[in-house]
C-alpha positions in Angstrom: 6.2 -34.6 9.2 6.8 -31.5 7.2 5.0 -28.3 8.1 2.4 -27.7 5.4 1.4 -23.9 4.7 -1.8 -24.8 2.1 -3.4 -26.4 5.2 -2.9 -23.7 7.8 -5.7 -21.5 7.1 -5.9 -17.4 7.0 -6.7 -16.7 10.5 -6.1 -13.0 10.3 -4.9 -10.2 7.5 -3.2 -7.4 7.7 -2.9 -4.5 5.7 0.0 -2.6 6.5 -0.8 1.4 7.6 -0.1 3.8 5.6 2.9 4.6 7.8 4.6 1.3 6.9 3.9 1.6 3.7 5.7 5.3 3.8 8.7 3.3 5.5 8.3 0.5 3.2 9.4 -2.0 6.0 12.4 0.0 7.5 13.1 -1.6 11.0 11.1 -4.5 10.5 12.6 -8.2 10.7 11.2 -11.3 8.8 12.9 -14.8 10.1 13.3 -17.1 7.4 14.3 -20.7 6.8 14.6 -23.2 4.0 13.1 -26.5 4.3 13.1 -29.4 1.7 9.1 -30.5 1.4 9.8 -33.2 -0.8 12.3 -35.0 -3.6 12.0 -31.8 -5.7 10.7 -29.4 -3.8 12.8 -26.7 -1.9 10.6 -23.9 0.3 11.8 -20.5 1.6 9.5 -19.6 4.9 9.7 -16.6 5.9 7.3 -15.6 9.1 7.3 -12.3 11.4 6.3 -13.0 15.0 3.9 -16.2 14.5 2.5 -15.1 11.1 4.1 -16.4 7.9 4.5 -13.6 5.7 5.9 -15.0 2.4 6.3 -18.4 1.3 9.1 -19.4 -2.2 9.4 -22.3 -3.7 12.0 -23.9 -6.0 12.6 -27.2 -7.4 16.3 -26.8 -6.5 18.2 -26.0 -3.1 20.3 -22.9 -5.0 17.3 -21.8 -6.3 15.9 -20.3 -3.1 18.3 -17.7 -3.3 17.2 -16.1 -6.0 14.0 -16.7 -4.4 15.0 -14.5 -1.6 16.3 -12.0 -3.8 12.7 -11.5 -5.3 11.0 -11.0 -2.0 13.4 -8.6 -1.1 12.5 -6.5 -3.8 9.1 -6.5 -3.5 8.1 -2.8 -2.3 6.6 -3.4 0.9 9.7 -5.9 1.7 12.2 -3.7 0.5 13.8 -2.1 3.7 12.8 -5.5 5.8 15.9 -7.2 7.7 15.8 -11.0 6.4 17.6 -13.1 9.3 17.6 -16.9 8.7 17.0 -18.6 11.8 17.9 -22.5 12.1 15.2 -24.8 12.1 14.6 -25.6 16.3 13.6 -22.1 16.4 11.2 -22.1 13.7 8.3 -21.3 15.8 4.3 -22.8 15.7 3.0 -21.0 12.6 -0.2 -19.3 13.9 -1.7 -17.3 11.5 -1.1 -16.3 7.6 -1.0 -12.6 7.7 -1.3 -10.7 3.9 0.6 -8.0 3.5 -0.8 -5.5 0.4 -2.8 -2.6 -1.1 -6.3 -3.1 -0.6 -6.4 -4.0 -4.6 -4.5 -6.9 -4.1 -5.8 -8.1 -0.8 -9.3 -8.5 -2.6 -7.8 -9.9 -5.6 -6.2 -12.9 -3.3 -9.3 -13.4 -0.9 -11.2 -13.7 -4.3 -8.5 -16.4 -5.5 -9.2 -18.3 -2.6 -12.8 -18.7 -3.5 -12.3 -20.1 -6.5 -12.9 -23.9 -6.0 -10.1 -26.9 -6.6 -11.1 -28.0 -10.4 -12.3 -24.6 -11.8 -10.3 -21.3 -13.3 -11.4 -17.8 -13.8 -10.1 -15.6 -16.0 -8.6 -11.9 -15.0 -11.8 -10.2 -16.3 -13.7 -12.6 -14.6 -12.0 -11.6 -10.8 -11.9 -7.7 -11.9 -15.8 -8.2 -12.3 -16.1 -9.4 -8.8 -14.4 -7.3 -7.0 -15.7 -4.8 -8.6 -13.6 -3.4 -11.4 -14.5 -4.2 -14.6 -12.2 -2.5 -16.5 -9.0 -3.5 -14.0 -8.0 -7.0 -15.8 -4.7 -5.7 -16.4 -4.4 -4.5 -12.6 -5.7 -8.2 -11.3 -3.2 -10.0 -13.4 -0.3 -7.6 -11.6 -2.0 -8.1 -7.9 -2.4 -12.2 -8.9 1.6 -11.7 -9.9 2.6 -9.9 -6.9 1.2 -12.8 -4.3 3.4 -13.5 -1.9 2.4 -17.0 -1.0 1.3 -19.2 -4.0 1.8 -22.4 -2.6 -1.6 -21.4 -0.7 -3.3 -18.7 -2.5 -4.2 -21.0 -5.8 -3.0 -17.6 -8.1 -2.6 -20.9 -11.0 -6.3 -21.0 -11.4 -6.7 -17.6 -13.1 -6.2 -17.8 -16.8 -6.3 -15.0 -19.8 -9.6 -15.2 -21.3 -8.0 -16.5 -24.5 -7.5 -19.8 -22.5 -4.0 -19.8 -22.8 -1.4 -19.7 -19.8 -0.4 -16.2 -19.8 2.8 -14.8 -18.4 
């Protein structure tokens, strides 16, 4: 049975300190490994110590390495060593640990509120966490989350009703 990250829930967060985030991840390692979830459905794990950190998807095998490419760029990712590790040392996923500003960490814990069946729009989560005016910001933070297979980012829509960017 495949390893399903949307049912391991958020034991702990981490926001890194501010001298990580002066390092940007310099000496840090992620592990990583891909791992067909089904027919059509390709994942990139990567996890540091017992925490999965990121989680990519792709409809196609090749595609996870652009996948890879993209976390790499990410700021806080950006000086991180990637090492793929084969799959019998994958280890027990413990805990799903994210890694942001504090902006973005209450725009994600908000997204995870937001029950299967409903949508809010970007205005409608900047309200709640307490910036009104930051729709603009919220739509960058639901952008920049780093494991939408279990943070439901697809649920937020512009207020128009459309599907956005």
């Amino acid at each position: 049975m495949s390893w399903m990250p949307w049912q391991q829930p958020i034991k702990s967060s981490t926001i890194p300190s501010e001298t990580f985030l002066k390092k940007l991840g310099a000496g840090l390692t992620f592990s990583y490994r891909t791992h067909q979830l089904s027919k059509s459905l390709h994942a990139l794990i990567a996890f540091h110590g017992e925490s999965l950190v990121f989680l990519g998807l792709s409809q196609k095998k090749e595609g996870l390495e652009e996948v890879l490419e993209d976390a790499k760029t990410r700021p806080y990712w950006r000086n991180v060593c990637w090492v793929e590790v084969p799959f019998k040392d994958f280890p027990g996923i413990e805990t799903i640990e994210l890694w942001g500003t504090p902006f973005q960490i209450s725009v994600w814990k908000t997204l995870l509120k937001i029950p299967s069946g409903h949508h809010a729009s970007y205005g409608e989560i900047a309200q709640t966490i307490g910036h009104p005016k930051a729709h603009r910001a919220v739509g960058t933070a639901v952008g920049a989350n780093p494991i939408s297979g279990y943070i439901p980012c697809h649920r937020v829509l512009p207020k128009t009703g459309g599907l956005g960017n």
